[in-house]
Every structure is written in structure tokens, then in C-alpha cells.
N, CA and C of each residue as an Amber inpcrd file, in Angstrom:
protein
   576
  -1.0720000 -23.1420000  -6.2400000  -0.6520000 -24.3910000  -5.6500000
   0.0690000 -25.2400000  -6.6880000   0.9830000 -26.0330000  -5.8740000
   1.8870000 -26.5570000  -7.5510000   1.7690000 -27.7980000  -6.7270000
   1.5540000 -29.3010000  -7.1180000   1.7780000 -30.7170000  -6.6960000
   2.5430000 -31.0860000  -5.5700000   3.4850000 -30.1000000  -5.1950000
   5.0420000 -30.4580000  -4.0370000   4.9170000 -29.0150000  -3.9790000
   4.7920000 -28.4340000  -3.3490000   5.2750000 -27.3520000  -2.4440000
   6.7100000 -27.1100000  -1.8500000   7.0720000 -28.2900000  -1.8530000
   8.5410000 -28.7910000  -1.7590000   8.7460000 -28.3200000  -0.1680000
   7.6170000 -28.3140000   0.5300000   7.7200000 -28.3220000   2.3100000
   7.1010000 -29.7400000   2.7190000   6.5890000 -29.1060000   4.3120000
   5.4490000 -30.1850000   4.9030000   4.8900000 -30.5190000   3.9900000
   3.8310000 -29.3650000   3.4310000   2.3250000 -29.3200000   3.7050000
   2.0830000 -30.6050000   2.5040000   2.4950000 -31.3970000   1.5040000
   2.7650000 -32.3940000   0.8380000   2.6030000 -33.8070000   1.2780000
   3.7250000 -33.7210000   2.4290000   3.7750000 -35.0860000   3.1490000
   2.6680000 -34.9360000   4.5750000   2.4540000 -33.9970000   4.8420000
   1.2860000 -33.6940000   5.7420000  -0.5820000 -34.1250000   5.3190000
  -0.7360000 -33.8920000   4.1710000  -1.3350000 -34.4000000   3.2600000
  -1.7110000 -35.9510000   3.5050000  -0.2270000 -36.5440000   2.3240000
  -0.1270000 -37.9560000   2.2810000  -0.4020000 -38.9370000   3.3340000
  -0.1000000 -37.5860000   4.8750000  -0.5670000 -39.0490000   6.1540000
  -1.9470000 -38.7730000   6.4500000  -2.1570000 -37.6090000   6.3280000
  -3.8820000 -37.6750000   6.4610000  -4.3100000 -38.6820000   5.5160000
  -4.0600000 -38.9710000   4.3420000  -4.9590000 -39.9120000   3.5660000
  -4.5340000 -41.3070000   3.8790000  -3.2990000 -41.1560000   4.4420000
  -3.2270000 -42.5980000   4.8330000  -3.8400000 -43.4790000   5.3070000
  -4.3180000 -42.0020000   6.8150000  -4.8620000 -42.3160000   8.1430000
  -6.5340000 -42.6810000   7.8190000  -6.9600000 -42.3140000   6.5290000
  -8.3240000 -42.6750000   6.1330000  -8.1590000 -43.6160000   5.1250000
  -7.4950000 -44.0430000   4.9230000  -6.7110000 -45.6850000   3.7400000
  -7.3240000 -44.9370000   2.4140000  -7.2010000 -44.2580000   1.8280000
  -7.4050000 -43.4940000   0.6860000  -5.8300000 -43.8340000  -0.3240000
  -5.7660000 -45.5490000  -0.6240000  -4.9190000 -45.7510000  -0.7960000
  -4.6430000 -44.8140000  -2.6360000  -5.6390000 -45.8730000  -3.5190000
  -5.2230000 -45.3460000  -4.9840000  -5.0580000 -43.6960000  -4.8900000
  -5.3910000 -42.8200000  -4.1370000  -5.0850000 -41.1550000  -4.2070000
  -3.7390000 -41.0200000  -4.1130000  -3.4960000 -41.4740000  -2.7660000
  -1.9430000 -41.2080000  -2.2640000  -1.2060000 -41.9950000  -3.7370000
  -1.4510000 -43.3810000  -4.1210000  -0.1380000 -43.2290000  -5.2890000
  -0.1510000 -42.2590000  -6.3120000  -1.5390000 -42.1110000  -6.5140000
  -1.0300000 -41.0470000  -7.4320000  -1.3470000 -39.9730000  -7.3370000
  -0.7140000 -39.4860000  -6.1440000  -0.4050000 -38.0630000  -5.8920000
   1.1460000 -38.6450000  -5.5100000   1.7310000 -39.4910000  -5.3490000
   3.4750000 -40.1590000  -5.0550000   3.7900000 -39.9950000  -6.6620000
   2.6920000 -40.4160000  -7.5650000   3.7390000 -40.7090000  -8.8120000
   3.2030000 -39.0980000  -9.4590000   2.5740000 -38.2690000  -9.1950000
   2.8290000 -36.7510000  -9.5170000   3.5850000 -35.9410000  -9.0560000
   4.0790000 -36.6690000  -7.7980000   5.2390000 -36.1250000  -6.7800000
   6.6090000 -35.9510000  -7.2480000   6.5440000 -37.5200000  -7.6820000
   7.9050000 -37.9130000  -8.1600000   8.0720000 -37.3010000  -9.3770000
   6.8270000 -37.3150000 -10.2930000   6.9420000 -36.6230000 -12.0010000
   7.3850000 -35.3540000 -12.0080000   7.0830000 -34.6300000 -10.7740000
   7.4200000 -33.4080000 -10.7820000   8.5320000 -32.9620000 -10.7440000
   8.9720000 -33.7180000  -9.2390000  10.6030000 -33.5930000  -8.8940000
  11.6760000 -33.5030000 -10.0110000  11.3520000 -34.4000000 -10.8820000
  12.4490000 -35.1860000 -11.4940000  12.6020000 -33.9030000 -13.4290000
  11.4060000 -32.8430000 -13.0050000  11.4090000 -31.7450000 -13.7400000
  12.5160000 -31.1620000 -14.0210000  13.2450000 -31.4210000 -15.1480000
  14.8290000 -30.9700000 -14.9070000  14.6940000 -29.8790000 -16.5150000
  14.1030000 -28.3860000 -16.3710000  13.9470000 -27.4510000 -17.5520000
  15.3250000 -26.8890000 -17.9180000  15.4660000 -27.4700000 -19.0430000
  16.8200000 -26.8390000 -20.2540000  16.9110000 -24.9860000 -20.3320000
  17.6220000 -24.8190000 -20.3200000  17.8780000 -23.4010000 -20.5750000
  16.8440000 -23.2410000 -21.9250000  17.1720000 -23.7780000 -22.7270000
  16.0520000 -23.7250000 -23.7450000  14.9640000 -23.4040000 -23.7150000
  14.2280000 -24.7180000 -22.8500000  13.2490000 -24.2680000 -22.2540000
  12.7110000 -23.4390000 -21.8610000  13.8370000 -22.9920000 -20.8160000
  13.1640000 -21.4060000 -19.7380000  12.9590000 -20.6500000 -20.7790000
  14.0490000 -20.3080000 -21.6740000  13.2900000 -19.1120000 -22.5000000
  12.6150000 -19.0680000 -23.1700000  12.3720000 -20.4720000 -24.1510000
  11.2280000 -20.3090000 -24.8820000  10.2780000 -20.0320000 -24.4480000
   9.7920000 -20.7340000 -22.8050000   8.5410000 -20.2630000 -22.3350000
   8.6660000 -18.5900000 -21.8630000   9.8110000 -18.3220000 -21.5430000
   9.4280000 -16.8650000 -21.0620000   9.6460000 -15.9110000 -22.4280000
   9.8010000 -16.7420000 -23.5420000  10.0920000 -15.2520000 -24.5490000
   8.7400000 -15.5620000 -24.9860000   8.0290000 -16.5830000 -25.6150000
   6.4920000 -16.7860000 -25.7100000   5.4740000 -15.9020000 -24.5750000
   6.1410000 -16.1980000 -23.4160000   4.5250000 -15.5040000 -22.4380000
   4.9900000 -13.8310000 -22.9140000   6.4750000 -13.5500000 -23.2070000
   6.1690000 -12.0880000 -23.5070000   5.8270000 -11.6360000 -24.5040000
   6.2660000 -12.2850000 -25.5860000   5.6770000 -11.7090000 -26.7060000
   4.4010000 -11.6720000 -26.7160000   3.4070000 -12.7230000 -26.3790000
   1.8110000 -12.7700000 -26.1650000   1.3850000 -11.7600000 -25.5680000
   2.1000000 -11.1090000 -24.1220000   2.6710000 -10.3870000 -23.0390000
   2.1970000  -8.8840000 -23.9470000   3.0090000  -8.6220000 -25.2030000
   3.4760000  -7.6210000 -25.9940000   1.7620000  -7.6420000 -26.8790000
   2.0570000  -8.4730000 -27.3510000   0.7590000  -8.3770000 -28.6970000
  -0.6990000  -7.8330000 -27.9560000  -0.3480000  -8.5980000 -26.9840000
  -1.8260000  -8.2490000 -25.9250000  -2.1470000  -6.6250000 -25.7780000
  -0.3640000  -6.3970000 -25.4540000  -0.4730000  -4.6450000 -25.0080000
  -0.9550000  -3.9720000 -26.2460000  -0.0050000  -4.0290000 -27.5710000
  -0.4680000  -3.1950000 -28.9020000  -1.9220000  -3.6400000 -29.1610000
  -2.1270000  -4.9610000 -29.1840000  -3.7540000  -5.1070000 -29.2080000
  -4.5280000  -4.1440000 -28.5510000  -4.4240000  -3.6760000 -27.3980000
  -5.3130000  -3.0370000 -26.0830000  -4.7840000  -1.2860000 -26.8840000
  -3.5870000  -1.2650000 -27.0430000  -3.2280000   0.2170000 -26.9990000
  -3.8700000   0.6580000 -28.6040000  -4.4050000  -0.4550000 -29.5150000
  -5.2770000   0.1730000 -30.5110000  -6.4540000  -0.1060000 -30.7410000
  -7.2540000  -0.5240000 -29.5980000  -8.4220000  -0.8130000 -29.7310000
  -8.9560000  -2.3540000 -29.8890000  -8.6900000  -2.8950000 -29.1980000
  -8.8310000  -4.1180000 -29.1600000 -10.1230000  -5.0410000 -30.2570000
 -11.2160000  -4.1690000 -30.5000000 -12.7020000  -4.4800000 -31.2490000
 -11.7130000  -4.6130000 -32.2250000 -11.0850000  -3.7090000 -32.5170000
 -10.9480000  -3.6380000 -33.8720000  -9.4270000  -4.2370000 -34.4550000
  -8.3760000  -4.5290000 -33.6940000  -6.9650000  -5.2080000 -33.8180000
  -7.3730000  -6.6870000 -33.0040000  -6.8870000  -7.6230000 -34.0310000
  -6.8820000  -8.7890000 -33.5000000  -5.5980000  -8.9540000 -33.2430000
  -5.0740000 -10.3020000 -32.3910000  -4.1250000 -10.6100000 -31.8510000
  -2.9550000 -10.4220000 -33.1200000  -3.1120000 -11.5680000 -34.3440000
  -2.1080000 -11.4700000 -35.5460000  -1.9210000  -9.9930000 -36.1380000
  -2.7460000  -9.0030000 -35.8520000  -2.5640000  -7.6480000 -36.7630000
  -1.7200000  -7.4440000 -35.6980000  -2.1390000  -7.2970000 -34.8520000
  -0.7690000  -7.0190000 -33.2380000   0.3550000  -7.0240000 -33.4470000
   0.3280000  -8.6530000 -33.7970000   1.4490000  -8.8940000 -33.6720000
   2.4270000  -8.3710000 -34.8470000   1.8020000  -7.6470000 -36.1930000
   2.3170000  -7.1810000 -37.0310000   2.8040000  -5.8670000 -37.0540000
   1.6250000  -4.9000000 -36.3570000   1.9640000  -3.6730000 -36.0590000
   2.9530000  -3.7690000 -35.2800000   3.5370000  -4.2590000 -34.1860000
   4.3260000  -4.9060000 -33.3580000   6.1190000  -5.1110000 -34.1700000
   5.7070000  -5.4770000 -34.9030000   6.7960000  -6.5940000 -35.4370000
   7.3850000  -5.1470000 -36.7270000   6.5940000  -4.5280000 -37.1050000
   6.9660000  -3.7600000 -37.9300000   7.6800000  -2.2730000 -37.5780000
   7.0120000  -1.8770000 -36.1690000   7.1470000  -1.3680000 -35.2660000
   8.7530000  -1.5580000 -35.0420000   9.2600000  -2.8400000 -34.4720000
  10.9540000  -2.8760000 -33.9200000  11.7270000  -2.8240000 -35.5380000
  11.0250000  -3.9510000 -36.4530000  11.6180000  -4.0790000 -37.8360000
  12.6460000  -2.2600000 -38.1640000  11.5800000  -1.5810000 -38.0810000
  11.8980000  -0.3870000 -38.7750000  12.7780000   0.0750000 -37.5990000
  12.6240000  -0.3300000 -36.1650000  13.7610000   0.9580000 -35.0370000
  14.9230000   0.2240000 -35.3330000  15.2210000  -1.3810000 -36.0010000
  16.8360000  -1.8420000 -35.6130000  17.1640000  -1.8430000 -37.3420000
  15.8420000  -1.9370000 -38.1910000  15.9140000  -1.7400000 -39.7420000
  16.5410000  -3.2550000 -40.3180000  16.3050000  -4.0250000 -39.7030000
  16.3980000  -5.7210000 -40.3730000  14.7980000  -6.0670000 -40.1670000
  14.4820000  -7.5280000 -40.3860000  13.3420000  -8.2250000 -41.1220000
  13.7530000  -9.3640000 -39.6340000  12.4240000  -9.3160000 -38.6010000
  13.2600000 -10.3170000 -37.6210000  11.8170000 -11.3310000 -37.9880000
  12.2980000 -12.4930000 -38.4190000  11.7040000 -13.9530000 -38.0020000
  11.5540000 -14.7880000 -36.7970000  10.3330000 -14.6640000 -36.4470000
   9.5330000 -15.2960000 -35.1190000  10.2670000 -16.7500000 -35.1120000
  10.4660000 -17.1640000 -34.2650000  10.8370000 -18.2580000 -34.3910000
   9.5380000 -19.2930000 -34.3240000   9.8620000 -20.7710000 -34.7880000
   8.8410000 -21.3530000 -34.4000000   7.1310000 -20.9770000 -35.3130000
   7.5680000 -20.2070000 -36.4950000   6.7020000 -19.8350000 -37.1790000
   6.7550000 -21.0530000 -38.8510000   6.0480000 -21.0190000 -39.3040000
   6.1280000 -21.8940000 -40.1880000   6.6850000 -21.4180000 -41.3800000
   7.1660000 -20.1880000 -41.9390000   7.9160000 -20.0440000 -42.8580000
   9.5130000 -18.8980000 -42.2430000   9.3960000 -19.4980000 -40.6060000
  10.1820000 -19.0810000 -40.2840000  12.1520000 -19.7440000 -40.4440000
  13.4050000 -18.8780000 -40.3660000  14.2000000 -19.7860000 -40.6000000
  14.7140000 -20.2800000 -39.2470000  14.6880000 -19.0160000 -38.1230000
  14.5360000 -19.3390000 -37.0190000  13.7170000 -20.6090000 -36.2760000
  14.5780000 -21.6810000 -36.3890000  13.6140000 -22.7700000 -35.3680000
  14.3820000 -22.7070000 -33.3710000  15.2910000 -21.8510000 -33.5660000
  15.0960000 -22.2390000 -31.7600000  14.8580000 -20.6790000 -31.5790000
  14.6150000 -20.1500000 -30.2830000  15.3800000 -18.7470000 -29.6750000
  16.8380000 -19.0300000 -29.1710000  17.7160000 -19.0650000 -30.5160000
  19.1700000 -19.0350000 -29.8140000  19.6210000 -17.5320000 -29.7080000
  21.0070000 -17.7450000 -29.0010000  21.2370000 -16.3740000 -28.8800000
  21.4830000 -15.0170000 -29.9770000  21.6600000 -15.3060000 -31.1230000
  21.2550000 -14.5070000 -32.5050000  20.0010000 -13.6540000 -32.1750000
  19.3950000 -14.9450000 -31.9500000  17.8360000 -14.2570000 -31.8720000
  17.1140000 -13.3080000 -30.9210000  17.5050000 -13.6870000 -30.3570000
  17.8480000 -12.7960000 -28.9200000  18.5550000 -11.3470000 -28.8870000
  19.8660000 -11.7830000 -29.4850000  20.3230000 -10.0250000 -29.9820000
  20.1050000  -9.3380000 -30.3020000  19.2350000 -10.2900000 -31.8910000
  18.3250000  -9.3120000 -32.6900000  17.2370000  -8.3410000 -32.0070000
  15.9660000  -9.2430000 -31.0550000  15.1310000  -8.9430000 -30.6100000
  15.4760000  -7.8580000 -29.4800000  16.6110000  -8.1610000 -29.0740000
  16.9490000  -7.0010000 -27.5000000  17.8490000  -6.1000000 -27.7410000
  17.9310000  -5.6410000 -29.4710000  18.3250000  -4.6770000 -30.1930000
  17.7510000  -3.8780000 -30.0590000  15.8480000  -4.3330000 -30.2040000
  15.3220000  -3.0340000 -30.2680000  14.5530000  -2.4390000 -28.3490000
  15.0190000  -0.9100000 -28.2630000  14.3200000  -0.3230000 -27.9230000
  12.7970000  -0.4180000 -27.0970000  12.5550000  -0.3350000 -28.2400000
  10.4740000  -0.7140000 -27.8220000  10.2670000  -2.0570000 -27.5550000
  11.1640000  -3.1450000 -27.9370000  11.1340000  -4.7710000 -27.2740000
  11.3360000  -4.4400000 -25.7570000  12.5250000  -3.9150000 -26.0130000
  12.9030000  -4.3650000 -24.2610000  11.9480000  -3.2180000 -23.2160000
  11.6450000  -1.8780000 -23.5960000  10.5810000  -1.6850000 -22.7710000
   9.4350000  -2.4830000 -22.6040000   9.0060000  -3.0920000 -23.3360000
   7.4990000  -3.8610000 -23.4810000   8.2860000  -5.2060000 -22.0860000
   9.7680000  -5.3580000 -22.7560000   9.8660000  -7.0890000 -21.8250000
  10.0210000  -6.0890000 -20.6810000  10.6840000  -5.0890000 -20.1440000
  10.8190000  -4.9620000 -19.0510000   9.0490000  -4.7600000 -17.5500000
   8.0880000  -4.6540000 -18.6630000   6.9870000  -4.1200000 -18.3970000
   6.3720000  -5.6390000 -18.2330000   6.4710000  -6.4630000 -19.2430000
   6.3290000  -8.0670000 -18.6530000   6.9910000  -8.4090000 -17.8730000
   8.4680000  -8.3340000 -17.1680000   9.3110000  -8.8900000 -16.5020000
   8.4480000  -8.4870000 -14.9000000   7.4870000  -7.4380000 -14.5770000
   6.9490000  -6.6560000 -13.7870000   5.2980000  -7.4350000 -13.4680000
   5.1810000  -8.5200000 -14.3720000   3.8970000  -9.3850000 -14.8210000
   4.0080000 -10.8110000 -14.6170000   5.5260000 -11.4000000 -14.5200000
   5.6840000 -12.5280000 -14.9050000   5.4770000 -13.4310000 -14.0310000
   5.4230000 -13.2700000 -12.5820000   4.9690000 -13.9640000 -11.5230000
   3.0430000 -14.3350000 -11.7190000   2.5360000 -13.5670000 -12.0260000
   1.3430000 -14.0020000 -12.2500000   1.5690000 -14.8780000 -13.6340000
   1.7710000 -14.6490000 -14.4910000   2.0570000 -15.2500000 -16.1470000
   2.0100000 -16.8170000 -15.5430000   3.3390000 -16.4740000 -14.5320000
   3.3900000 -18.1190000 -14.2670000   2.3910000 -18.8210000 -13.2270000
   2.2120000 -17.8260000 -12.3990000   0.7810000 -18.3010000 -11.3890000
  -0.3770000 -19.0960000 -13.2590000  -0.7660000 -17.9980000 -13.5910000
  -1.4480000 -18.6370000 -14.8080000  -1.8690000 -19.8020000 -15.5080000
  -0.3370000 -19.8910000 -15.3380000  -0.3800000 -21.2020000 -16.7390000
  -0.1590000 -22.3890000 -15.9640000   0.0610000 -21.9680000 -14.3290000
   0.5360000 -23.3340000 -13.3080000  -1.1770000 -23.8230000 -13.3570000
  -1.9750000 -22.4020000 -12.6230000  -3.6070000 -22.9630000 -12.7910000
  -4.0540000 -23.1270000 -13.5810000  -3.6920000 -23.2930000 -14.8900000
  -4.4190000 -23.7390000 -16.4150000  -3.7670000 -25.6650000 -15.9310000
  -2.8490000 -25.6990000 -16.1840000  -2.2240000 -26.8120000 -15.9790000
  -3.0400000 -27.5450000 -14.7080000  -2.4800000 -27.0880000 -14.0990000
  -3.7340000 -28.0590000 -11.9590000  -4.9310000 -28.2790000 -12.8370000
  -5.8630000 -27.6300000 -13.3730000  -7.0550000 -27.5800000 -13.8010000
  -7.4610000 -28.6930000 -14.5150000  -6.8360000 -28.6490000 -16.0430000
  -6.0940000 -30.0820000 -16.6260000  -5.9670000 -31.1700000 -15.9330000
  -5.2430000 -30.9820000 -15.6300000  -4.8270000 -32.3860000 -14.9140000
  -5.9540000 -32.9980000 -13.3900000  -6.3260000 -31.8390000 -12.7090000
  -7.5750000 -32.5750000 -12.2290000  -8.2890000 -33.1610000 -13.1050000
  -9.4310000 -32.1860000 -14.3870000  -9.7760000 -32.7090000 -14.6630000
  -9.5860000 -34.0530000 -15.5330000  -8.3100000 -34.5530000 -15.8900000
  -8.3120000 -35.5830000 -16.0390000  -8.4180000 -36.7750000 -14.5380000
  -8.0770000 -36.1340000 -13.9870000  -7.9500000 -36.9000000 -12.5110000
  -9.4150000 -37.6450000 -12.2780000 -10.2180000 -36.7000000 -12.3770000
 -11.7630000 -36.4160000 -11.9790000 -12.4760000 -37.5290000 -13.2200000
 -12.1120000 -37.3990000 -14.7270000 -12.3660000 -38.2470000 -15.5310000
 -12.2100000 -39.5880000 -15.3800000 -10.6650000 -39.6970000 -14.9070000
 -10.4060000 -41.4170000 -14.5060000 -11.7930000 -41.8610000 -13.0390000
 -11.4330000 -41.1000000 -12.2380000 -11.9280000 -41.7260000 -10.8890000
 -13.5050000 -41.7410000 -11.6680000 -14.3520000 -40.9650000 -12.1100000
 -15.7120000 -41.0790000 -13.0550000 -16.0250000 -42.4260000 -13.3940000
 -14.9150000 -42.5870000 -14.6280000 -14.9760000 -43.7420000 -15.6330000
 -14.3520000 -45.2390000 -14.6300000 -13.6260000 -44.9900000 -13.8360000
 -13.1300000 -45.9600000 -12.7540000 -12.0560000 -47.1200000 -13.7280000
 -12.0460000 -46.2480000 -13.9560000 -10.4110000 -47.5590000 -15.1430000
  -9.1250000 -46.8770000 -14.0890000  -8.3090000 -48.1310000 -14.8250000
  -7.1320000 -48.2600000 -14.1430000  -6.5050000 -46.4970000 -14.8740000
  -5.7810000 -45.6680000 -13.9910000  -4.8870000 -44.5640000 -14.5050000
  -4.0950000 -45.0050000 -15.1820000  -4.0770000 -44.6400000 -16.6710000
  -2.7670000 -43.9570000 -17.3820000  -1.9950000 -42.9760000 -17.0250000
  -1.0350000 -42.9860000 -16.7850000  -0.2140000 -41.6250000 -16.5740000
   0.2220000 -41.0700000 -17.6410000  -0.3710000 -40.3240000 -18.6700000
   0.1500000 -39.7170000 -19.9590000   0.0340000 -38.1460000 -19.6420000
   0.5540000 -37.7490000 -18.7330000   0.3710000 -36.3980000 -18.3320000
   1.5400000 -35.3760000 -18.7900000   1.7800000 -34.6030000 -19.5920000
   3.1310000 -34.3320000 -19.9580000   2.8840000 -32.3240000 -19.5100000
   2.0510000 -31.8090000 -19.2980000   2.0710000 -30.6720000 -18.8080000
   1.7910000 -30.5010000 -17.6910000   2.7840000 -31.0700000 -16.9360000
   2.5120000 -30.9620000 -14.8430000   2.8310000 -29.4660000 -14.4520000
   2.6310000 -28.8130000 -13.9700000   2.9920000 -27.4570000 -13.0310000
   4.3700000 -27.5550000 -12.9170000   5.1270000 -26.4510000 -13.1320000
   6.2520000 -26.4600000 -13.2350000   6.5850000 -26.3770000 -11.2060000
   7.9010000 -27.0730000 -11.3790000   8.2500000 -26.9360000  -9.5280000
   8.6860000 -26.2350000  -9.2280000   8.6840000 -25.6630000  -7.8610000
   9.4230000 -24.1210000  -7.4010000  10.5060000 -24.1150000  -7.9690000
  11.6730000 -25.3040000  -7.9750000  13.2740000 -24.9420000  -8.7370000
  12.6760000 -24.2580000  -9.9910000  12.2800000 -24.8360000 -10.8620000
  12.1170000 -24.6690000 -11.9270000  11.5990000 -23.2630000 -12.4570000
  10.1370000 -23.0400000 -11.5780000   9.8270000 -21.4020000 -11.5770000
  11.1130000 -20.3280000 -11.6580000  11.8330000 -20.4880000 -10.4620000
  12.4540000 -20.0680000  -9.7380000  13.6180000 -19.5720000 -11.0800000
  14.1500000 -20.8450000 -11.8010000  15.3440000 -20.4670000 -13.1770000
  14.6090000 -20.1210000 -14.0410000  13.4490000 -19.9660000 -14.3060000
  12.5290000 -19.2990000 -15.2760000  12.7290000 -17.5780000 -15.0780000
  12.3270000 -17.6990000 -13.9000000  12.5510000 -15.8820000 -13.5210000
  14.3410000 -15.2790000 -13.7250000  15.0410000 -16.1560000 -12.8860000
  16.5210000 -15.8450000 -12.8780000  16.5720000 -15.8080000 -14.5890000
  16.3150000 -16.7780000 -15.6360000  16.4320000 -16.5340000 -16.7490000
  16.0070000 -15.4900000 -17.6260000  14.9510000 -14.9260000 -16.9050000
  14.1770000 -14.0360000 -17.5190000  14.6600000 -12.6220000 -17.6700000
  15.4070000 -12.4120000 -16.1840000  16.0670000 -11.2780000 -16.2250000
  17.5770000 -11.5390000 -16.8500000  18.1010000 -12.4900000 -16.6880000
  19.5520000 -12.5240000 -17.6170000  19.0520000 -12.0910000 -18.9010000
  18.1840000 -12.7010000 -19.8280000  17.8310000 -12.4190000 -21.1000000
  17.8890000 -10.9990000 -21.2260000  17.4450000 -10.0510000 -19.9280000
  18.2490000  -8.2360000 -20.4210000  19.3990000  -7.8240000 -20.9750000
  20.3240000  -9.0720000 -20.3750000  21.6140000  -8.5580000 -20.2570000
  22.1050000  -8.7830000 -22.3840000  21.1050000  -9.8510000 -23.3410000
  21.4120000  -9.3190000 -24.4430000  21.1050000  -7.8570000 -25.2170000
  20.3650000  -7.0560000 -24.2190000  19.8230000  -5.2950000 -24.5490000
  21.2030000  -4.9130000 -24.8950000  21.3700000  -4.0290000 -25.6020000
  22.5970000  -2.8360000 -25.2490000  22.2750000  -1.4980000 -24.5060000
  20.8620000  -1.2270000 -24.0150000  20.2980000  -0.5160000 -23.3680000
  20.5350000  -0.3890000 -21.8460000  20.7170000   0.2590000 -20.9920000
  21.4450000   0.4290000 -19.8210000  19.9610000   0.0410000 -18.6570000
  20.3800000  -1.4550000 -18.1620000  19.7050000  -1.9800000 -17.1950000
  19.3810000  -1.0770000 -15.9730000  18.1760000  -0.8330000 -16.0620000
  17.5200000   0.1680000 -14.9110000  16.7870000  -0.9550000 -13.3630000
């Protein structure tokens, strides 16, 4: 469930609570309405979040495919990393790492990474995952944010709205995925 459904069932809602004067709910479920709408994700964006859920996506798999007791997530991600290093034979820097030089996923980075081989099978094997990924992190997020919901109405103070991780909106899902699969098209590997 995401805040706007972006149908009825939203404003179908809002008159039921009307019809029981459940006024403070309805605004702020209007001003989560509106926060949502107005969700306008940068290309940037889309991929950082979709090259993050895969790589996690990835580490998870080499984690599992060597024994999970015994490989933690960071060895993963090394066996992993050493793994493509040696199939394209450069040194690739994570972005977003702290002695990394890489600070965005621009398209360099991208080349590099969809150079190798064993990347793009692993993304194509997430690309096959990613609808749940995002189901996921929408219900990590709802969860959140109730429970802050649930905290205010508790404590009975006036709402702050400092909410900055709302559920992403169907548009938005929606160029996440379309983005997800363009990002193949930096492979030189023949799109199946």
C-alpha cells in the first residue's frame, strides 16, 4: 500500500472519515497526500536506489552461495568485487564509499560496472526481484511513518511533519523500474 494509490480508494477513504468528523486524520493524511504527489525522483536518484538494492541484491547472493555462517556481508562484498575486478582487470571504486573517488553513480561508473559479465548476470537476476525490493522498502517506510504517526497521536502534541522517507508514488516506482532496465543498455553483452 503506498499513501495515494493514485485511484478512488484514497478519496473514498477521506469521505468516510469525514462522515465520522475524524477531522486531525484526514489533514494529515491531505498533507501526506500532497507530500507524496509532489515526489518528483531525479534520474540520479532512480539509480542510486536501484544500483544500491542490487548490489545488496548481489552481496546477499555471494554471501548465501558461500555459506552464509561463515561470509559476512563486507567479505561478500569483497569476494564480489574482486571477482568482476579481475574479469574487466581495473580496480572499480564503490561509490559513496569513504575512501572512494567515485561520489555519484555517473555514467563512467556504470560502464565500468556493466563491463563486467558476472555484474550484469547477478543485475539481470535482481532485475527478476525488483518489484518486491521495492514492495520492501515501501513497507519498511509505511511502518516508519505509522509508527511515528502512532507516537504523535500517544504523546497528543501538535504534528511535526519532518517526514523525509514517504513511500515512493506509483510514477515514481514506475521510472525506477523503466530505469532499471535502461541501465542494461550500458552492458556490451547482448540483451536477452
Amino acid at each position: 500500500m503506498m499513501i495515494i494509490n493514485e485511484d478512488e480508494s484514497f478519496h473514498n477513504m477521506i469521505t468516510k472519515l469525514k462522515s465520522s468528523n475524524q477531522i486531525a486524520l484526514i489533514k494529515l493524511l491531505e498533507v501526506l497526500a500532497q507530500k507524496q504527489k509532489c515526489q518528483q525522483k531525479s534520474r540520479e536518484e532512480l539509480v542510486k536506489f536501484c544500483l544500491r538494492k542490487a548490489l545488496k541484491f548481489i552481496f546477499q547472493r555471494i554471501q548465501e552461495k558461500y555459506d552464509k555462517t561463515k561470509t559476512n556481508l563486507k567479505t561478500a562484498q569483497k569476494i564480489f568485487m574482486s571477482m568482476v575486478e579481475k574479469e574487466i582487470k581495473t580496480t572499480i571504486m564503490l561509490p559513496f564509499r569513504k575512501n572512494s573517488k567515485n561520489k555519484t553513480m555517473n555514467s563512467d561508473f556504470l560502464k565500468q560496472i556493466f563491463s563486467s559479465q558476472t555484474f550484469v548476470n547477478y543485475y539481470r537476476e535482481f532485475l527478476s526481484c525488483l518489484e518486491q525490493e521495492i514492495q520492501k522498502d515501501s513497507k519498511k517506510k509505511i511502518a516508519s511513518l505509522c509508527n511515528k504517526i502512532m507516537n504523535h497521536i500517544h504523546d497528543e502534541k501538535k504534528f511535526e511533519f519532518d517526514v523525509k522517507r514517504l513511500p515512493w508514488s506509483h510514477s515514481n516506482v514506475e521510472k525506477v523500474k523503466q530505469a532499471a532496465q535502461e541501465m542494461l543498455l550500458y552492458s556490451n553483452f547482448e540483451i536477452k
